[in-house]
C-alpha positions in Angstrom: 0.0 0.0 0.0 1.4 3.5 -0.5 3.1 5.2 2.2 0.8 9.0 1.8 -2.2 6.6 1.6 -1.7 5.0 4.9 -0.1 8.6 6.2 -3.6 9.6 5.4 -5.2 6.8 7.0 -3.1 7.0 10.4 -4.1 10.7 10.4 -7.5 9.9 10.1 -7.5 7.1 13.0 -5.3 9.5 15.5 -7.8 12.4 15.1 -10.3 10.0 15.3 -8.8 8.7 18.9 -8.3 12.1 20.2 -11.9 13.2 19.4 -13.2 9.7 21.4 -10.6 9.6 24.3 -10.1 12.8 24.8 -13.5 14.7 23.3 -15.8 11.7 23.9 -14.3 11.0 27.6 -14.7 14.4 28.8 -17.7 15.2 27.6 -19.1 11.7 29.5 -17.2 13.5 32.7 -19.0 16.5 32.6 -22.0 14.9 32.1 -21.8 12.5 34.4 -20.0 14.8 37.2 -20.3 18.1 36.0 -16.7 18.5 36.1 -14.5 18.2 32.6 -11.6 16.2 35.0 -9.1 18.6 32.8 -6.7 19.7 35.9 -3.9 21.0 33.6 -0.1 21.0 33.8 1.7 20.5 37.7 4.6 22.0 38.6 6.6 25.8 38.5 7.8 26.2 35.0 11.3 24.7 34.2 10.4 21.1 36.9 10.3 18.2 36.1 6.7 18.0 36.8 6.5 21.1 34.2 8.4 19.3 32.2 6.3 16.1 32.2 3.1 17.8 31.0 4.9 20.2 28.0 6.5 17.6 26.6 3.3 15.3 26.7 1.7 18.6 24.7 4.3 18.6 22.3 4.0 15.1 21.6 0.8 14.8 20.5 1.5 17.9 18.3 3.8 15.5 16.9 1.7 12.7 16.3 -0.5 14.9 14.5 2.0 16.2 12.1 4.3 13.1 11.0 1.6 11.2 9.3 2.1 14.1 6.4 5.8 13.3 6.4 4.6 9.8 4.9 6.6 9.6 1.2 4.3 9.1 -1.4 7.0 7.2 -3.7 7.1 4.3 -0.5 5.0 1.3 -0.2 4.4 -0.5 2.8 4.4 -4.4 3.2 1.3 -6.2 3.7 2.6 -7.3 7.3 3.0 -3.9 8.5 -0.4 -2.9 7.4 -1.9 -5.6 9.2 0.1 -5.4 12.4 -0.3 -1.9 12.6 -4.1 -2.0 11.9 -4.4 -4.5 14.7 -2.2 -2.9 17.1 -4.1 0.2 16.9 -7.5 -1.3 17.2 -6.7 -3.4 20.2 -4.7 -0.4 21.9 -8.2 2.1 20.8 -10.2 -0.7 22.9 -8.1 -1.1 25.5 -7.8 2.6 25.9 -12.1 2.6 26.3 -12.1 -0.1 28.5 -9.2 1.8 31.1 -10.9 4.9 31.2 -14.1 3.6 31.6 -13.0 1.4 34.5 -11.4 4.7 36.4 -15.4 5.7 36.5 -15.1 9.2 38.8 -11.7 8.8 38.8 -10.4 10.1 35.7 -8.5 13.0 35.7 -6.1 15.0 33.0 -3.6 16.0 35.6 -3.8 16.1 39.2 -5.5 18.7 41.9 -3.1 19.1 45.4 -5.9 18.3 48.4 -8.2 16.5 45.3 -9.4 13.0 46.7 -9.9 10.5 44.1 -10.7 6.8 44.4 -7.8 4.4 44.0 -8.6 2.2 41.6 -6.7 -1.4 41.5 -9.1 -3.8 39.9 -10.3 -4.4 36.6 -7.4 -3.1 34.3 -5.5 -1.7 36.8 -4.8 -4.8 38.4 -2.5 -5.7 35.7 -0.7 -2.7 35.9 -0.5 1.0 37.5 -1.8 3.3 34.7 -3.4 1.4 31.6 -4.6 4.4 29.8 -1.4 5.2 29.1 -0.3 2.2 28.1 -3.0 1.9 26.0 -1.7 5.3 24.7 1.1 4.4 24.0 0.3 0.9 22.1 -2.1 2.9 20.2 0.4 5.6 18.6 3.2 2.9 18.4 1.4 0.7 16.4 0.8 3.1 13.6 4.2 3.4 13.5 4.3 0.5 11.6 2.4 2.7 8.7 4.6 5.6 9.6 8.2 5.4 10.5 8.4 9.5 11.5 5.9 8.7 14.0 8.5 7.0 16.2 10.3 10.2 17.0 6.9 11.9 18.9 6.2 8.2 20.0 9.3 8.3 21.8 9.0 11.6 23.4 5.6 10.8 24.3 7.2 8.1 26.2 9.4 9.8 27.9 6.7 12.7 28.5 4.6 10.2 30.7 7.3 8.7 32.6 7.8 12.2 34.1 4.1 12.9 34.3 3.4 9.4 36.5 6.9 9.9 38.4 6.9 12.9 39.5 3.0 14.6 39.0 0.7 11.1 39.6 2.9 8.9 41.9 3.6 11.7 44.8 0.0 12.8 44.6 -1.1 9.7 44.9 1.1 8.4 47.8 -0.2 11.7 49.7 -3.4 11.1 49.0 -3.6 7.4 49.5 -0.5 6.3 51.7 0.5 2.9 52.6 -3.0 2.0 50.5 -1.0 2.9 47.1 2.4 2.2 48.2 1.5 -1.4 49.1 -0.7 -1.6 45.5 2.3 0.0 43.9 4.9 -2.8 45.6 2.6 -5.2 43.9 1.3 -3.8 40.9 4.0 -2.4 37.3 4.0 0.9 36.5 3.0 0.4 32.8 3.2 -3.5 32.6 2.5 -6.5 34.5 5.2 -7.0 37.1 7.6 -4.6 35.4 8.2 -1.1 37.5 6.6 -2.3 40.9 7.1 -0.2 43.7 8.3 3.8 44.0 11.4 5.9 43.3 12.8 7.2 46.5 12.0 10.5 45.4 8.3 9.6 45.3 8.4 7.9 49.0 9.8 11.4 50.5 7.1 13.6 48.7 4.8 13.4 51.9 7.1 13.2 54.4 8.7 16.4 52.9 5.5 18.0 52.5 4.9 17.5 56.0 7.6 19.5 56.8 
Protein backbone atom coordinates (compact mmCIF):
# COMPACT_ATOMS: atom_id res chain seq x y z
CA UNK A 1 0.00 0.00 0.00
CA UNK A 2 1.37 3.50 -0.45
CA UNK A 3 3.14 5.20 2.21
CA UNK A 4 0.79 8.98 1.77
CA UNK A 5 -2.24 6.56 1.56
CA UNK A 6 -1.73 4.95 4.92
CA UNK A 7 -0.14 8.56 6.21
CA UNK A 8 -3.58 9.55 5.45
CA UNK A 9 -5.24 6.85 7.01
CA UNK A 10 -3.07 7.00 10.41
CA UNK A 11 -4.15 10.72 10.42
CA UNK A 12 -7.47 9.92 10.05
CA UNK A 13 -7.47 7.15 12.99
CA UNK A 14 -5.34 9.50 15.50
CA UNK A 15 -7.85 12.39 15.08
CA UNK A 16 -10.29 9.95 15.34
CA UNK A 17 -8.76 8.74 18.87
CA UNK A 18 -8.31 12.14 20.23
CA UNK A 19 -11.90 13.17 19.44
CA UNK A 20 -13.21 9.69 21.44
CA UNK A 21 -10.60 9.59 24.26
CA UNK A 22 -10.10 12.79 24.84
CA UNK A 23 -13.48 14.69 23.32
CA UNK A 24 -15.82 11.74 23.90
CA UNK A 25 -14.26 10.96 27.58
CA UNK A 26 -14.68 14.35 28.79
CA UNK A 27 -17.71 15.21 27.59
CA UNK A 28 -19.09 11.74 29.51
CA UNK A 29 -17.19 13.50 32.74
CA UNK A 30 -18.96 16.49 32.60
CA UNK A 31 -22.02 14.89 32.08
CA UNK A 32 -21.84 12.48 34.45
CA UNK A 33 -20.00 14.82 37.22
CA UNK A 34 -20.27 18.09 36.01
CA UNK A 35 -16.71 18.54 36.05
CA UNK A 36 -14.49 18.17 32.56
CA UNK A 37 -11.62 16.17 34.98
CA UNK A 38 -9.12 18.56 32.83
CA UNK A 39 -6.70 19.75 35.90
CA UNK A 40 -3.90 21.03 33.58
CA UNK A 41 -0.08 21.03 33.80
CA UNK A 42 1.69 20.47 37.72
CA UNK A 43 4.60 21.95 38.56
CA UNK A 44 6.64 25.76 38.47
CA UNK A 45 7.80 26.16 35.01
CA UNK A 46 11.34 24.73 34.22
CA UNK A 47 10.43 21.13 36.94
CA UNK A 48 10.32 18.24 36.13
CA UNK A 49 6.72 18.02 36.78
CA UNK A 50 6.47 21.06 34.25
CA UNK A 51 8.35 19.29 32.20
CA UNK A 52 6.29 16.07 32.16
CA UNK A 53 3.07 17.77 30.99
CA UNK A 54 4.87 20.25 28.03
CA UNK A 55 6.46 17.59 26.57
CA UNK A 56 3.28 15.31 26.71
CA UNK A 57 1.67 18.56 24.67
CA UNK A 58 4.28 18.63 22.27
CA UNK A 59 4.01 15.09 21.63
CA UNK A 60 0.77 14.80 20.54
CA UNK A 61 1.45 17.92 18.33
CA UNK A 62 3.85 15.53 16.86
CA UNK A 63 1.70 12.69 16.34
CA UNK A 64 -0.51 14.89 14.51
CA UNK A 65 1.98 16.17 12.14
CA UNK A 66 4.30 13.12 10.95
CA UNK A 67 1.56 11.19 9.33
CA UNK A 68 2.13 14.06 6.36
CA UNK A 69 5.77 13.26 6.37
CA UNK A 70 4.55 9.78 4.91
CA UNK A 71 6.57 9.58 1.24
CA UNK A 72 4.30 9.05 -1.44
CA UNK A 73 7.01 7.16 -3.72
CA UNK A 74 7.13 4.26 -0.47
CA UNK A 75 5.03 1.30 -0.25
CA UNK A 76 4.40 -0.47 2.78
CA UNK A 77 4.40 -4.43 3.22
CA UNK A 78 1.28 -6.16 3.69
CA UNK A 79 2.55 -7.33 7.30
CA UNK A 80 2.98 -3.93 8.51
CA UNK A 81 -0.44 -2.92 7.41
CA UNK A 82 -1.92 -5.57 9.21
CA UNK A 83 0.15 -5.43 12.37
CA UNK A 84 -0.34 -1.92 12.60
CA UNK A 85 -4.11 -2.03 11.95
CA UNK A 86 -4.38 -4.49 14.73
CA UNK A 87 -2.24 -2.89 17.07
CA UNK A 88 -4.12 0.25 16.88
CA UNK A 89 -7.49 -1.31 17.17
CA UNK A 90 -6.70 -3.38 20.20
CA UNK A 91 -4.67 -0.37 21.92
CA UNK A 92 -8.17 2.08 20.82
CA UNK A 93 -10.23 -0.71 22.87
CA UNK A 94 -8.08 -1.11 25.50
CA UNK A 95 -7.80 2.64 25.95
CA UNK A 96 -12.06 2.60 26.31
CA UNK A 97 -12.07 -0.07 28.49
CA UNK A 98 -9.16 1.77 31.11
CA UNK A 99 -10.93 4.93 31.20
CA UNK A 100 -14.15 3.63 31.56
CA UNK A 101 -13.01 1.38 34.46
CA UNK A 102 -11.44 4.65 36.35
CA UNK A 103 -15.41 5.70 36.54
CA UNK A 104 -15.06 9.25 38.78
CA UNK A 105 -11.74 8.84 38.83
CA UNK A 106 -10.41 10.13 35.72
CA UNK A 107 -8.50 12.99 35.69
CA UNK A 108 -6.11 14.98 33.03
CA UNK A 109 -3.63 16.01 35.62
CA UNK A 110 -3.80 16.07 39.17
CA UNK A 111 -5.51 18.72 41.91
CA UNK A 112 -3.08 19.15 45.36
CA UNK A 113 -5.87 18.28 48.36
CA UNK A 114 -8.23 16.48 45.34
CA UNK A 115 -9.38 13.00 46.73
CA UNK A 116 -9.93 10.48 44.13
CA UNK A 117 -10.72 6.75 44.44
CA UNK A 118 -7.79 4.38 44.02
CA UNK A 119 -8.59 2.20 41.61
CA UNK A 120 -6.67 -1.44 41.52
CA UNK A 121 -9.11 -3.78 39.92
CA UNK A 122 -10.34 -4.42 36.63
CA UNK A 123 -7.38 -3.11 34.31
CA UNK A 124 -5.51 -1.66 36.80
CA UNK A 125 -4.81 -4.81 38.40
CA UNK A 126 -2.54 -5.72 35.73
CA UNK A 127 -0.70 -2.68 35.86
CA UNK A 128 -0.52 1.02 37.46
CA UNK A 129 -1.78 3.28 34.66
CA UNK A 130 -3.36 1.37 31.64
CA UNK A 131 -4.57 4.36 29.76
CA UNK A 132 -1.39 5.20 29.14
CA UNK A 133 -0.27 2.24 28.11
CA UNK A 134 -3.00 1.86 26.03
CA UNK A 135 -1.69 5.32 24.68
CA UNK A 136 1.12 4.43 23.97
CA UNK A 137 0.30 0.86 22.08
CA UNK A 138 -2.09 2.88 20.15
CA UNK A 139 0.35 5.59 18.64
CA UNK A 140 3.16 2.86 18.42
CA UNK A 141 1.37 0.72 16.42
CA UNK A 142 0.75 3.12 13.57
CA UNK A 143 4.18 3.41 13.55
CA UNK A 144 4.27 0.49 11.61
CA UNK A 145 2.37 2.67 8.71
CA UNK A 146 4.65 5.63 9.64
CA UNK A 147 8.22 5.43 10.54
CA UNK A 148 8.45 9.46 11.50
CA UNK A 149 5.91 8.67 13.97
CA UNK A 150 8.51 7.04 16.23
CA UNK A 151 10.31 10.17 16.99
CA UNK A 152 6.90 11.92 18.93
CA UNK A 153 6.20 8.20 20.03
CA UNK A 154 9.29 8.26 21.84
CA UNK A 155 8.95 11.59 23.44
CA UNK A 156 5.56 10.82 24.34
CA UNK A 157 7.17 8.12 26.22
CA UNK A 158 9.37 9.79 27.85
CA UNK A 159 6.67 12.67 28.52
CA UNK A 160 4.59 10.22 30.66
CA UNK A 161 7.35 8.66 32.61
CA UNK A 162 7.83 12.20 34.11
CA UNK A 163 4.13 12.90 34.34
CA UNK A 164 3.37 9.42 36.49
CA UNK A 165 6.92 9.87 38.38
CA UNK A 166 6.89 12.95 39.53
CA UNK A 167 2.97 14.55 39.01
CA UNK A 168 0.75 11.13 39.65
CA UNK A 169 2.86 8.88 41.94
CA UNK A 170 3.62 11.69 44.78
CA UNK A 171 -0.03 12.82 44.64
CA UNK A 172 -1.14 9.72 44.90
CA UNK A 173 1.06 8.39 47.75
CA UNK A 174 -0.21 11.67 49.68
CA UNK A 175 -3.43 11.05 49.05
CA UNK A 176 -3.59 7.36 49.49
CA UNK A 177 -0.48 6.35 51.74
CA UNK A 178 0.53 2.92 52.60
CA UNK A 179 -3.00 2.00 50.54
CA UNK A 180 -0.96 2.85 47.13
CA UNK A 181 2.40 2.25 48.15
CA UNK A 182 1.45 -1.44 49.12
CA UNK A 183 -0.65 -1.64 45.49
CA UNK A 184 2.34 -0.04 43.92
CA UNK A 185 4.88 -2.78 45.58
CA UNK A 186 2.64 -5.22 43.87
CA UNK A 187 1.28 -3.83 40.86
CA UNK A 188 4.05 -2.41 37.28
CA UNK A 189 4.04 0.91 36.48
CA UNK A 190 3.00 0.39 32.81
CA UNK A 191 3.15 -3.51 32.57
CA UNK A 192 2.49 -6.52 34.55
CA UNK A 193 5.21 -7.01 37.05
CA UNK A 194 7.56 -4.60 35.44
CA UNK A 195 8.21 -1.09 37.48
CA UNK A 196 6.63 -2.33 40.85
CA UNK A 197 7.10 -0.19 43.67
CA UNK A 198 8.31 3.75 43.97
CA UNK A 199 11.41 5.90 43.35
CA UNK A 200 12.76 7.22 46.48
CA UNK A 201 12.02 10.46 45.45
CA UNK A 202 8.27 9.63 45.31
CA UNK A 203 8.44 7.87 48.97
CA UNK A 204 9.83 11.43 50.52
CA UNK A 205 7.07 13.59 48.70
CA UNK A 206 4.75 13.37 51.86
CA UNK A 207 7.10 13.25 54.43
CA UNK A 208 8.74 16.37 52.93
CA UNK A 209 5.52 17.95 52.50
CA UNK A 210 4.91 17.48 55.99
CA UNK A 211 7.63 19.48 56.83
Amino acid sequence: MPGDTLGTVALGLLTLYGLVTLGGRTALQRMRNDDSGWRGISGQPGSTAWWGGVLLAVSVVGLGLAPALAPAESTIEQWRVLVGGIGFGLGFGFTLYAQLAMGRSWRIGVRAGEHTELRTDGPFAWCRNPVFTAMLASTGALAFWVPWLLAPWLLMFLSLQLQVRAVEEPHLLSTHGDTYREYARRTGRFLPGLGRGLAAATQRAPQERAH
